[in-house]
C-alpha positions in Angstrom: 120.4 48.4 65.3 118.0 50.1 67.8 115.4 52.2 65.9 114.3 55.7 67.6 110.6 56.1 68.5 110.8 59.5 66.4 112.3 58.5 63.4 110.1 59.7 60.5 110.8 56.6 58.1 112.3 52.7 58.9 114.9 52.1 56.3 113.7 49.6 53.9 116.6 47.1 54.9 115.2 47.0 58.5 111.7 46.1 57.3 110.2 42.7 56.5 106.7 41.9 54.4 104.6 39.7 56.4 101.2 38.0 55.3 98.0 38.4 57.3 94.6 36.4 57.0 96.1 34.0 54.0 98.0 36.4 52.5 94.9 38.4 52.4 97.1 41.2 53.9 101.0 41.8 53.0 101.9 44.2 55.9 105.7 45.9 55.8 106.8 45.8 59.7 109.9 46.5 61.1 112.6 43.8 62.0 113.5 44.7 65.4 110.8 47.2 66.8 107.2 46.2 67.1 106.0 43.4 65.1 102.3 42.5 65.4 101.3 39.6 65.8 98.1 37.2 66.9 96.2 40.2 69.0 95.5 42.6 66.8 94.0 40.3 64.5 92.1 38.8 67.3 91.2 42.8 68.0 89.8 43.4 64.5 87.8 40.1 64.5 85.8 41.0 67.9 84.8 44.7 66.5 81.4 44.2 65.2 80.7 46.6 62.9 79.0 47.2 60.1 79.4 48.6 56.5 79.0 52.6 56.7 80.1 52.9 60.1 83.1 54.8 61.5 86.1 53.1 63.5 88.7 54.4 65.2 92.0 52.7 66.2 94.0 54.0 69.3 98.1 53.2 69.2 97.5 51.9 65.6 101.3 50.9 65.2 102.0 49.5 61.1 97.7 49.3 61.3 97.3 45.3 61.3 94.1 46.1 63.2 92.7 48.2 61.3 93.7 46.7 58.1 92.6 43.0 58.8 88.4 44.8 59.8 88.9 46.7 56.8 89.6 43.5 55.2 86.7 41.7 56.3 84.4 44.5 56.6 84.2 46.7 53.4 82.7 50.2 53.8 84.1 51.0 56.4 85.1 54.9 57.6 88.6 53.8 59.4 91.0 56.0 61.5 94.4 55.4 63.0 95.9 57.1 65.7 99.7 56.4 66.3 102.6 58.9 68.7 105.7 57.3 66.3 106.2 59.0 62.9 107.8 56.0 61.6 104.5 53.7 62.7 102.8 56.2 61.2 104.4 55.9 57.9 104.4 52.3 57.9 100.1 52.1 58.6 100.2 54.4 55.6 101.7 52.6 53.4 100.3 49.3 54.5 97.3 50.8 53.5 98.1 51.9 50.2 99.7 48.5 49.1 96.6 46.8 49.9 94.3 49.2 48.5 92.2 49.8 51.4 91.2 53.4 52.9 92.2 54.0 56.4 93.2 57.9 57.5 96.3 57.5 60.2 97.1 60.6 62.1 100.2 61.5 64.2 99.6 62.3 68.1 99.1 61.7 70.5 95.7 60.4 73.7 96.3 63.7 75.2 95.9 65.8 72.3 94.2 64.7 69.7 94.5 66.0 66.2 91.6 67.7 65.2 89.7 65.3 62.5 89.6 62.7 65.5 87.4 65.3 67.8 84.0 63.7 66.5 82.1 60.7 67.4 82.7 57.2 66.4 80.9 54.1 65.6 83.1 51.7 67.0 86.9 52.4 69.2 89.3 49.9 69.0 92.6 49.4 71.2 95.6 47.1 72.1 97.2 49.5 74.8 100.5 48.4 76.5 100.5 45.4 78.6 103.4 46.2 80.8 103.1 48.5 83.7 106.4 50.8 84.0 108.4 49.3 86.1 107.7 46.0 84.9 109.9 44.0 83.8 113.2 44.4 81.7 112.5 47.7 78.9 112.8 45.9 75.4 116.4 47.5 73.6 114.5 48.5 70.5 113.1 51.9 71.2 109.3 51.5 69.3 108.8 48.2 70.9 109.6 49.7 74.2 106.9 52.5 73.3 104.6 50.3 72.1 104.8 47.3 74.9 105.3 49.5 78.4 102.5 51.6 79.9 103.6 55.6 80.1 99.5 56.6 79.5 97.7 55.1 82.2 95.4 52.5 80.6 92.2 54.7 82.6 93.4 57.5 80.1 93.0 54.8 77.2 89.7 54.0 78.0 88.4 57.5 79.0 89.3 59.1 75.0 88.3 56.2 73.7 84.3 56.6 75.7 84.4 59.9 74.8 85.1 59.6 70.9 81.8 57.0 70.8 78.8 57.9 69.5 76.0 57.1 72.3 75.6 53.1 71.4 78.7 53.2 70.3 81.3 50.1 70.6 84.8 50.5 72.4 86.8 46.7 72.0 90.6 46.0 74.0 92.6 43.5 74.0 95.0 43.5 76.7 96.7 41.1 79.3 94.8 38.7 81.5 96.6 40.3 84.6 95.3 44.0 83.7 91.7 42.9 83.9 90.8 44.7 87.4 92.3 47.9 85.6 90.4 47.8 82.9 87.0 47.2 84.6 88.0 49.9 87.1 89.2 52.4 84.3 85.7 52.2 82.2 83.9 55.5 82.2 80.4 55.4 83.9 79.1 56.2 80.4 80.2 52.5 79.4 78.2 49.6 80.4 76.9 46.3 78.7 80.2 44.9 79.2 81.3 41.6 77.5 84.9 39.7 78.8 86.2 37.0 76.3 89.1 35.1 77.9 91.6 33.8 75.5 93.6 30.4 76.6 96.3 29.4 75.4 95.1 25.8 75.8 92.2 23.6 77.3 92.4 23.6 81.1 95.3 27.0 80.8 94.5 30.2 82.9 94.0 33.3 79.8 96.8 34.9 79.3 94.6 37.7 77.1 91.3 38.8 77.2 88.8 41.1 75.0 87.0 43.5 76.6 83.8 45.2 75.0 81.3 48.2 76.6 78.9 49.9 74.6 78.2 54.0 75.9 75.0 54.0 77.3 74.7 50.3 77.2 72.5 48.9 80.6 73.2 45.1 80.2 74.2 43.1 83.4 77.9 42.3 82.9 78.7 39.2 80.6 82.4 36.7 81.5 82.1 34.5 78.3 83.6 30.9 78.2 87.1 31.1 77.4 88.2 30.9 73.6 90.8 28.3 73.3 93.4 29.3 70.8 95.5 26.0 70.3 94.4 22.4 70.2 95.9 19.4 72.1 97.3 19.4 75.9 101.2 20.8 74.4 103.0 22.1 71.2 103.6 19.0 68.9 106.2 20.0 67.2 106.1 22.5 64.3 102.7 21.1 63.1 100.0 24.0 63.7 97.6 23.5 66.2 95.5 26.3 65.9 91.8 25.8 67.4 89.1 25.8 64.7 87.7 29.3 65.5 91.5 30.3 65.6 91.9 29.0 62.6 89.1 30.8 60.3 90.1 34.0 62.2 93.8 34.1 61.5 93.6 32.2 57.7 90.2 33.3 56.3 89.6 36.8 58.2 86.2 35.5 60.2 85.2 37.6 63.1 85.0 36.1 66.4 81.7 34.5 67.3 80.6 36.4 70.1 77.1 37.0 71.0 75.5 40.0 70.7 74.6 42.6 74.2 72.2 45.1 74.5 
């Protein structure tokens, strides 16, 4: 069955409960739309905050992101927006069953509700990878939505700088490819900015990388040394493989060790 990106509810036949961090997390996600994987986990470990502080997540979808920082970070002020009702209900609910506090509001970049006009600690985001005419559209209507560019990714970046408090933290994820567009798309109010590459493998080009700026920041510009996700030259079979660091990120809910900018 193809699910409708407006749809206010996913029945609860279409819906599977997946664990996060070492079952740290039990997060209900649909079968066939958007399913979350490794990079918002990898997005919630790079956000460096700190109890007390406000976060917001942009496109939070069933709110893995913001759920696995709230996880490891307690104290935390967290926001979620997300366009799909039926996302939006999900993130909800997600949160409830874990017992962790995050607010998720429907809407949309270009109009955003009204407790989301205020200034932020710390922005988070894992836009679209896929530029619209890219590729084949996915048959499931919310991955579609939540996979292919129809904001530009400049529009992305530009709420997300202006919802910072000044020293305040925006952190992407996004495709390796999309790297030129999302140095070109910062706001001149960002700078400090930090590029983690994330490789599949030893000796692989990044198929993923994190971005971080901080609004006012004045640091030179920082391209770290690539963080290798798997061990070993190949898959070995169904034995897991997962890099150390990879490891205490997706099983024990570490943050990424990334080294602090001005």
């Amino acid at each position: 069955m193809t699910s409708t990106p407006g749809c206010e509810r996913f029945p609860e036949a279409e819906l599977t409960d997946d664990a996060f961090l070492g079952r740290r997390l039990q997060v209900l996600q649909p079968r066939a739309g958007y399913r979350a994987a490794m990079d918002p986990v990898l997005l919630a470990a790079a956000v460096p905050a700190r109890a007390g502080q406000a976060v917001l997540e942009l496109g939070c979808g069933a709110g893995v992101a913001s759920l696995c920082l709230g996880r490891r970070v307690a104290g935390l002020d967290l926001w979620g927006l997300e366009r799909q009702p039926a996302y939006v209900d999900l993130a909800r609910r997600n949160a409830a069953r874990n017992g962790l506090a995050v607010q998720v509001l429907t809407g949309d970049l270009a109009a955003l509700p009204g407790p989301l006009r205020r200034g932020f600690d710390h922005v988070m985001a894992n836009p679209p990878y896929y530029a619209p005419a890219a590729g084949t559209p996915a048959r499931d209507g919310g991955r579609e939505a939540a996979l292919r560019e129809e904001t530009p990714l400049a529009d992305w970046l530009a709420v997300a700088a202006r919802r910072l408090h000044p020293g305040g933290w925006l952190t992407v994820i996004q495709a390796a490819d999309r790297l030129r567009d999302l140095l070109a798309g910062l706001p001149g109010t960002m700078g400090s900015v930090m590029v983690l590459p994330l490789a599949p493998r030893a000796g692989r080009a990044a198929g993923r990388v994190i971005l971080q700026a901080r609004k006012g920041g004045r640091a030179p510009l920082r391209l770290l040394a690539p963080l290798i996700l798997h061990e070993g030259p190949a898959h070995d079979g169904d034995r897991e493989n997962h890099s150390a660091v990879l490891r205490g990120i997706l099983r024990d809910g570490g943050a990424l060790p990334i080294p602090p900018q001005g």
